[in-house]
N, C-alpha and C positions, 0 to 999 in steps of 0.2 A: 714297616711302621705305619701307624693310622693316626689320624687327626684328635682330639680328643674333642668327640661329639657330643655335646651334655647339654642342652635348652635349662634346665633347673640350676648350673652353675648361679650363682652369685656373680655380679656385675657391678662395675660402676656406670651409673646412669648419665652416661655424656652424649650432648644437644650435636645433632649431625652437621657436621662441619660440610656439606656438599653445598657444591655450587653450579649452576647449570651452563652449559658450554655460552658461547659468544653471541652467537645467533639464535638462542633459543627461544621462543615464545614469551616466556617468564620474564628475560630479562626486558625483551621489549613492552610488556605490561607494565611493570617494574616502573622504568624509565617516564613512562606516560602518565600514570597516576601522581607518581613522586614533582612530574614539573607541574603539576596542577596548584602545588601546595597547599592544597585545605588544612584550613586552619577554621575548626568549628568546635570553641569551647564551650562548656558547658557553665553555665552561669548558674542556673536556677534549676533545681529538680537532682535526682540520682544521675550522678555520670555514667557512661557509656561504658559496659565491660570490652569494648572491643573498637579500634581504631575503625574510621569507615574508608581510611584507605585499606586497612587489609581484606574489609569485605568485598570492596569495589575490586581489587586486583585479586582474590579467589573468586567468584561468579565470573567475569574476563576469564581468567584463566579456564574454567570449567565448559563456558559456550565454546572457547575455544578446540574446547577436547570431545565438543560434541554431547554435553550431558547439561540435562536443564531441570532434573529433579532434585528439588530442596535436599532430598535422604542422601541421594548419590553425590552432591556436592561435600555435601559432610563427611562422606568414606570417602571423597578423592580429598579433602584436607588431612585425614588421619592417616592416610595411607599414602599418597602420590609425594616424592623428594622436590618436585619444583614446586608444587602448591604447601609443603610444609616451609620449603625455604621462601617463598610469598609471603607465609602468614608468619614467620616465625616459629614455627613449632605451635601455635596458636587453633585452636578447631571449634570453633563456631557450630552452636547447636541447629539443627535446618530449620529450628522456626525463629529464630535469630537470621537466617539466611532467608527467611520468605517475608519476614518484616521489612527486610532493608529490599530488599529488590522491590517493593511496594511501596517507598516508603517517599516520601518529596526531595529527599536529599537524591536518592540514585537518579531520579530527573535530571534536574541540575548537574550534577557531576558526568552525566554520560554527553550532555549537552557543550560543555568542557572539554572534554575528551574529543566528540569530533570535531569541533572549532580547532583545537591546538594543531589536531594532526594532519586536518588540512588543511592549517598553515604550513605546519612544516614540510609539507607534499609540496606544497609551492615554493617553497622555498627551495628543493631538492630539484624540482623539476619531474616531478612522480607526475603529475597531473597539470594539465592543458585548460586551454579557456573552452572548453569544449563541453558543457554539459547534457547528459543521456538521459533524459526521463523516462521512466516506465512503472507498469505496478503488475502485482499478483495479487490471489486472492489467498489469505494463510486463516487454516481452520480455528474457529473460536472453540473454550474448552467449554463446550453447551450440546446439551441431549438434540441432536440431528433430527431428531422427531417432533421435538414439544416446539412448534410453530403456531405463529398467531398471523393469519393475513388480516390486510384494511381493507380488502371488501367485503369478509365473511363480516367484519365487526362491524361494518356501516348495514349490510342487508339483517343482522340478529338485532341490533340497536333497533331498525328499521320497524322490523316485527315486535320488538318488546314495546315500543311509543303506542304501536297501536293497539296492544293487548291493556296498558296502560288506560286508554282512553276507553275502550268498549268496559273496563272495571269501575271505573267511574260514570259509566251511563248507566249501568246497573247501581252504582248507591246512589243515582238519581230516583232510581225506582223505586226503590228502597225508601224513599221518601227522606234523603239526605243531602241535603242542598248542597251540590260542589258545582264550582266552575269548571267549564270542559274547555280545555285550552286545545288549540293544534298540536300535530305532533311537535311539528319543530319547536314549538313557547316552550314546553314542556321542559319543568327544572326540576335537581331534586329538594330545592328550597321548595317549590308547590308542592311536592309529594310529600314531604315532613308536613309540613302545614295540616293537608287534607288527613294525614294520621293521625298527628294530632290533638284535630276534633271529632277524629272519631273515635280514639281514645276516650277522651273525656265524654261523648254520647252515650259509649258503650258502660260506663262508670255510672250516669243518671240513670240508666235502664235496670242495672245490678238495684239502686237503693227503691227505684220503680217495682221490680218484679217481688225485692222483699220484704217491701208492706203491703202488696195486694197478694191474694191467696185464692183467686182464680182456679178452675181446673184446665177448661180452654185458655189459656193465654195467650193473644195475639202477641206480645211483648219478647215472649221467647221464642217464636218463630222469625223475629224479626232481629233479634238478639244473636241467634245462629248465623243467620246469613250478615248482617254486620262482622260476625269474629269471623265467617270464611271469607268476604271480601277482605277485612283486615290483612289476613294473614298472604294472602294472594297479591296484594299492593306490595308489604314487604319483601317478598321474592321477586317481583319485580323493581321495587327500590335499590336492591341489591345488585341487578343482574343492570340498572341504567350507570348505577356507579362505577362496575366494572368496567361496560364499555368506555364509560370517560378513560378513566385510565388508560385503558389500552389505546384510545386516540390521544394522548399526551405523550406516552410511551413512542406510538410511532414519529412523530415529528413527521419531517418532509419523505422517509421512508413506507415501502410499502407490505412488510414484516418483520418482526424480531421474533429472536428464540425466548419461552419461557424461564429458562435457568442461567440466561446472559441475555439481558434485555437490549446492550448496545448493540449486538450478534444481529447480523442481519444475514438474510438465507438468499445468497447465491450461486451462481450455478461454478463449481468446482471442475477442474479436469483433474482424474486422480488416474485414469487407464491409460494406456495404448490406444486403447479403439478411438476417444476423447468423448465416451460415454460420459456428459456432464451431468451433476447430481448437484439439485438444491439442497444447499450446506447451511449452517452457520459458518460466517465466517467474516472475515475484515478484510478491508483493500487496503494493502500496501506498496503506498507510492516513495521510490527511490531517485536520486540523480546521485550520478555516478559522473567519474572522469579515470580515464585507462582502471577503470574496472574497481576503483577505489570509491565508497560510498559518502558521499558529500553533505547530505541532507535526506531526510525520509520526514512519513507522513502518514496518519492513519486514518483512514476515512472509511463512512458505513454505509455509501453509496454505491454499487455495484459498477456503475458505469466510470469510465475516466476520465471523459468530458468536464465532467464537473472538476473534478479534483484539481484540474491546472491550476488556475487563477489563484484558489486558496495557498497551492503548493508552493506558483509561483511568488505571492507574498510572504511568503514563510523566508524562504532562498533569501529574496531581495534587505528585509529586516538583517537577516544575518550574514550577507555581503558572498554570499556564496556561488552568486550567480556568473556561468561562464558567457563570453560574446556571443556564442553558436549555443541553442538550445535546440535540442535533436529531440523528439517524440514520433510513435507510427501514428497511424492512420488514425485510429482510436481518438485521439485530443484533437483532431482537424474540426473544428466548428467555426461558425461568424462570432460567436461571443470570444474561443478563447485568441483568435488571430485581430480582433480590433483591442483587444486588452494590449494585446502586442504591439500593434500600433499609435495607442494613447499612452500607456504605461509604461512601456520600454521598450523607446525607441534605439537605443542605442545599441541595443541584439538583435541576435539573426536569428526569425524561429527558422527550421527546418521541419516544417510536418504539414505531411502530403495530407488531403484529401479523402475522403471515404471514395469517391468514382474513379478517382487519380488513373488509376491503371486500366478503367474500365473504359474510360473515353479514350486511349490510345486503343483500343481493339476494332478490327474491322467490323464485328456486329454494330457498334456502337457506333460507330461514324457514317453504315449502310441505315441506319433506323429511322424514317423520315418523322416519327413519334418523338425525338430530341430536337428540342429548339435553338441546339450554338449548330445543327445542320441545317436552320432555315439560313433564308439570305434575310440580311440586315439593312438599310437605308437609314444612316444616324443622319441626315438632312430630314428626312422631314418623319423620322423615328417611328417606324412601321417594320415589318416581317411580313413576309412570302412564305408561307412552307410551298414540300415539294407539289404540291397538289395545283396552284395557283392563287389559292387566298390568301387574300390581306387581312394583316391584324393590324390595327389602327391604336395608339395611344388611347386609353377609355379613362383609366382615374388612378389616384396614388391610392393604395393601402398599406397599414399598420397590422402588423401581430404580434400578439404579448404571447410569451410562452408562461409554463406555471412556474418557470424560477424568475421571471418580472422582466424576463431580456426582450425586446421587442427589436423587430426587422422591420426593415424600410420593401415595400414591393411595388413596381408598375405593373397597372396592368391594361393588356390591348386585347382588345374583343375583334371581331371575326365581322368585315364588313355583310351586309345582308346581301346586298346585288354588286352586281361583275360589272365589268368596262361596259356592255351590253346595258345597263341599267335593268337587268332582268333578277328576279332571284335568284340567289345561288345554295341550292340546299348543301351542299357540301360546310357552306358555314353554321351550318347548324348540326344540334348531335342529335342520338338518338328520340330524344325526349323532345326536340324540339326546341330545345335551347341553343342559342348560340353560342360557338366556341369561346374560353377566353383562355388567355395564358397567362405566367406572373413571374416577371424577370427580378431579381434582386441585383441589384448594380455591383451595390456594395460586397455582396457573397460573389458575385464575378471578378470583382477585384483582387481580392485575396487569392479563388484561385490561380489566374492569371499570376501573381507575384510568385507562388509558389510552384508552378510549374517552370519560370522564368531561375527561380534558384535551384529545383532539384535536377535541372537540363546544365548547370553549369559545371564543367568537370569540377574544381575546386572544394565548392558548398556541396558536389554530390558523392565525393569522394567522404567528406565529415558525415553525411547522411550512412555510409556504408557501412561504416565501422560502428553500427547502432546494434547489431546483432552480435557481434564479439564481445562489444563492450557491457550493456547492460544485462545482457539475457544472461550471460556466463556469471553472472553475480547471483542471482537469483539460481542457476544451477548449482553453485557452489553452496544457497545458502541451503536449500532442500534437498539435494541428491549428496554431497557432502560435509556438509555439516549437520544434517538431518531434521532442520527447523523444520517441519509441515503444520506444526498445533502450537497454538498458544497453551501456555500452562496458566494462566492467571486470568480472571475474569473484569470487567468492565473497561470501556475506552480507556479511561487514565491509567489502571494498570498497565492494559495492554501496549501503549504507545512506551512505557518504562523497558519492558521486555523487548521490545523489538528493537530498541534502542539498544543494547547490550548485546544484542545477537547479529543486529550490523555493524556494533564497533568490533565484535570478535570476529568477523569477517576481515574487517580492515586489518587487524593485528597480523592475522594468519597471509591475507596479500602483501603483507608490507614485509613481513618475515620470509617470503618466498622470493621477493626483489629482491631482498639486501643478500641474502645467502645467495643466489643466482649472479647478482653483482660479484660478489666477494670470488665466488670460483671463480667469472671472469676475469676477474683481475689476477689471482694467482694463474689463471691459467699461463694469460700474457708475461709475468714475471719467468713463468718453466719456459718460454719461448726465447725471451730473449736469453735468458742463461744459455740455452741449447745454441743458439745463433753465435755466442761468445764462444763457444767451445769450439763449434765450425772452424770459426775463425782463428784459433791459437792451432787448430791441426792445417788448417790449410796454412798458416806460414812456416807452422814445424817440415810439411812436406816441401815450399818450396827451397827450408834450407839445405834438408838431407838431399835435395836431386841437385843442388849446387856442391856440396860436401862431399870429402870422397869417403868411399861407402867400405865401415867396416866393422866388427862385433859386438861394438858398442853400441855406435848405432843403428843396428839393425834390431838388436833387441828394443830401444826405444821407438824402431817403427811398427814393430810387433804389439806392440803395449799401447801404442795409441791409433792402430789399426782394430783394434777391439774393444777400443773405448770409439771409436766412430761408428761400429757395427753395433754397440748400445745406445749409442745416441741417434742414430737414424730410428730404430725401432722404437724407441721411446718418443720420438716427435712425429712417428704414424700413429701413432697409439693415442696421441692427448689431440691429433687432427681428426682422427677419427670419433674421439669423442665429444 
């Protein structure tokens, strides 16, 4: 007998009654969106064909499975049983899926989303006062070629002012009075202006040339080179305008990409070899706690230095900040370690130094060229290097860097003559200048505190666990989950998506606990069953060796001699696993 295989039968069309196991992804999305309760009615305008909780928990679902194209999310709604039991049977067209991931609502809601979860991590004990900063750098969706540097536009700008002014000393020649301003004066309010009238010159000239009837005409020789300067000021009108833009465009960075203007071009490690390539692309800053993602940040800064301060006001607004904040090397500055000290006092940063490691090495502590290896006299505040000269306190200076942070520095110059009151050329360098050096009190301070905490086992023990904890998040979200490109273009989109691609991170860690939890625990309930059993054969034996021994009994020690020869192997078997 065979099945009756027929696809063209006639059916009744009934909605799939499936539900997804206990632990499964779905139902922890599920759970998460649902205690959010949004409630967003629509008052005014066409309502909404589709709930934005089921868009929110199909996109969740879809990062979570590793797929972040509009098209493909739409065939895992029509196709996939936990995303249909998500949406209802419900399937959402992918530009209905690319509005709302865009949209100001998934903002807000993803922002929800990790608030709740890492409350209720705290609340579970998932995660510790222990916060891990880091960032990467995740490619922007922008042509890797169409680059704009801010010194090429300041040195073409540069050349265009002055092609600008040598065109206007020519329509001075020309016998048309214009002011010649510097490069720098130079607006495109004056450059309309000077069009302008020479628009309207070039206009008296035309009703000039048409009622005199000349064969020589001076008027149209001079009519020609007017319309060629004209036209020549316009292409450069054009090409000063440009450059504005493009220094508005850059802000305080130093290039954007063409086809994602907020896309700034850093250098990427995409190999083995760590062959770096200037990319497009955004820096993505995370804090994590046991590998759970806490808070993120998107910045178009290459370096990391900067990103603390802002990141760590983002944290602080939203209460998310742990007592211990771990970062490497990378964030060790004077500006972000006195933010730390004026701003939040009541945490512990942990993050070493850029030299940190370098001044522990013997080169470094033989190099009579480092000055914490001169000798010091804080009485009457001078330095010896190893040579014999004295550096003597000379005067205090200030320096403002280009983000407006200014350092405090002493500085001691290189006495002229020795004990001998003789000169001593050694104080002077090659140029015949005298030596000077320039201590910052303040930047010795901080390192001093920080070598004081990364030397203590306790704080340096929370420093350890910076590479298990936040790096593995970041491998998890690139090597499997497959995140390497943004699919969506400008900062505010892009801070949306990444948001969504580290809540589906969390989903999948917090799904891997509870299921790891859960075997745990069953495993412990097969233990102790097995332990009860021990225990009813070990008193069944002591009664039969008390008991006088005969066919009854012996069959019953037969029967629970090989129920102990199953239970021995079965509790190597769940030890072993």
């Amino acid at each position: 007998m065979y099945n009756n295989y027929n696809i063209n039968q006639t059916v009744l069309s009934i909605k799939t009654d499936w539900e997804p196991k206990e632990n499964h992804p779905a139902r922890m999305i599920n759970q998460i969106v649902e205690d959010l309760k949004i409630k967003d009615p629509y008052i005014f305008g066409r309502p909404r064909k589709y709930d934005l909780r089921v868009l929110l928990k199909l996109i969740l679902f879809a990062y979570t499975k590793g797929i972040f194209s509009s098209r493909r999310i739409n065939t895992l709604a029509e196709e996939n049983l936990a995303a249909r039991w998500l949406t209802q049977e419900q399937v959402p067209a992918y530009r209905t899926i690319c509005r709302f991931r865009i949209s100001d609502e998934v903002e807000n809601l993803i922002n929800q989303c990790i608030q709740k979860l890492t409350k209720y991590l705290k609340q579970n004990n998932f995660i510790d006062e222990v916060t891990f900063i880091d960032g990467t750098k995740i490619l922007a969706d922008a042509n890797k070629y169409s680059f704009v540097w801010r010194k090429n536009t300041i040195r073409f700008d540069k050349l265009n002012r002055s092609a600008i002014i040598s065109l206007l000393e020519e329509l001075n020649e020309a016998k048309f009075k214009c002011q010649l301003p510097a490069e720098t004066d130079l607006t495109l309010e004056m450059l309309d202006e000077i069009i302008l009238r020479l628009e309207n010159n070039l206009k008296d000239l035309n009703k000039k040339i048409e009622k005199e009837h000349n064969s020589p005409n001076p008027d149209k020789s001079r009519r020609r080179k007017l319309k060629s300067l004209k036209r020549k000021l316009k292409l450069r009108q054009t090409k000063l305008l440009e450059y504005k833009i493009q220094t508005g465009i850059y802000g305080k960075r130093n290039s954007y990409s063409k086809t994602d203007h907020d896309a700034t071009f850093m250098r990427v490690k995409e190999d083995s070899m760590l062959n770096g390539q200037l990319k497009p692309a955004y820096n993505l800053q995370i804090a994590t706690s046991k590998q759970f993602v806490t808070a993120f940040g998107i910045f178009q800064n290459p370096g990391d230095t900067k990103t603390l301060i802002p990141f760590l006001q983002q944290q602080k607004a939203a209460e998310t900040l742990g007592k211990y904040i771990v970062a490497d090397a990378g964030y060790g500055s004077e500006s972000n370690y006195r933010y730390f000290e004026d701003e939040l006092p009541e945490h512990t940063a942990l993050i070493p130094y850029g030299t940190m490691l370098k001044e522990n090495s013997r080169k470094w502590q033989s190099d009579d060229r480092k000055v914490m290896n001169w000798t010091y006299h804080p009485k009457d505040d001078y330095f010896i290097d190893p040579q014999g000269v004295r550096f003597s306190f000379y005067a205090y200076r200030k320096r403002k860097d280009k983000y407006g942070f200014v350092r405090e520095f002493k500085e001691y110059k290189a006495n002229k003559y020795d004990n001998d009151f003789q000169v001593d050329h050694r104080a002077f360098t090659k140029n015949g200048n005298p030596r000077k050096i320039s201590i910052n009190d303040a930047w010795e301070y901080f390192k001093a505190k920080e070598r004081k905490l990364l030397s203590n086992y306790q704080t340096g023990s929370i420093y350890g666990r910076r590479k298990i904890d936040v790096e593995s998040v970041f491998g998890g979200l690139k090597a499997c989950l497959g995140f390497k490109r943004f699919s969506v273009r400008g900062l505010e989109k892009v801070k949306k998506e990444a948001g969504i691609a580290l809540m589906a991170m969390n989903i999948r860690k917090l799904v891997a606990r509870v299921t790891n939890y859960n075997c745990f625990i069953n495993k412990k309930k097969r233990l102790v069953k097995i332990k009860e059993q021990f225990s009813l054969i070990s008193s069944f034996l002591k009664d039969l060796w008390h008991s006088p021994f005969s066919f009854s009994t012996s069959t019953k020690f037969f029967r629970q001699a090989i129920i102990l020869m199953e239970t021995i192997k079965l509790y190597n078997n769940i030890k072993r696993n």
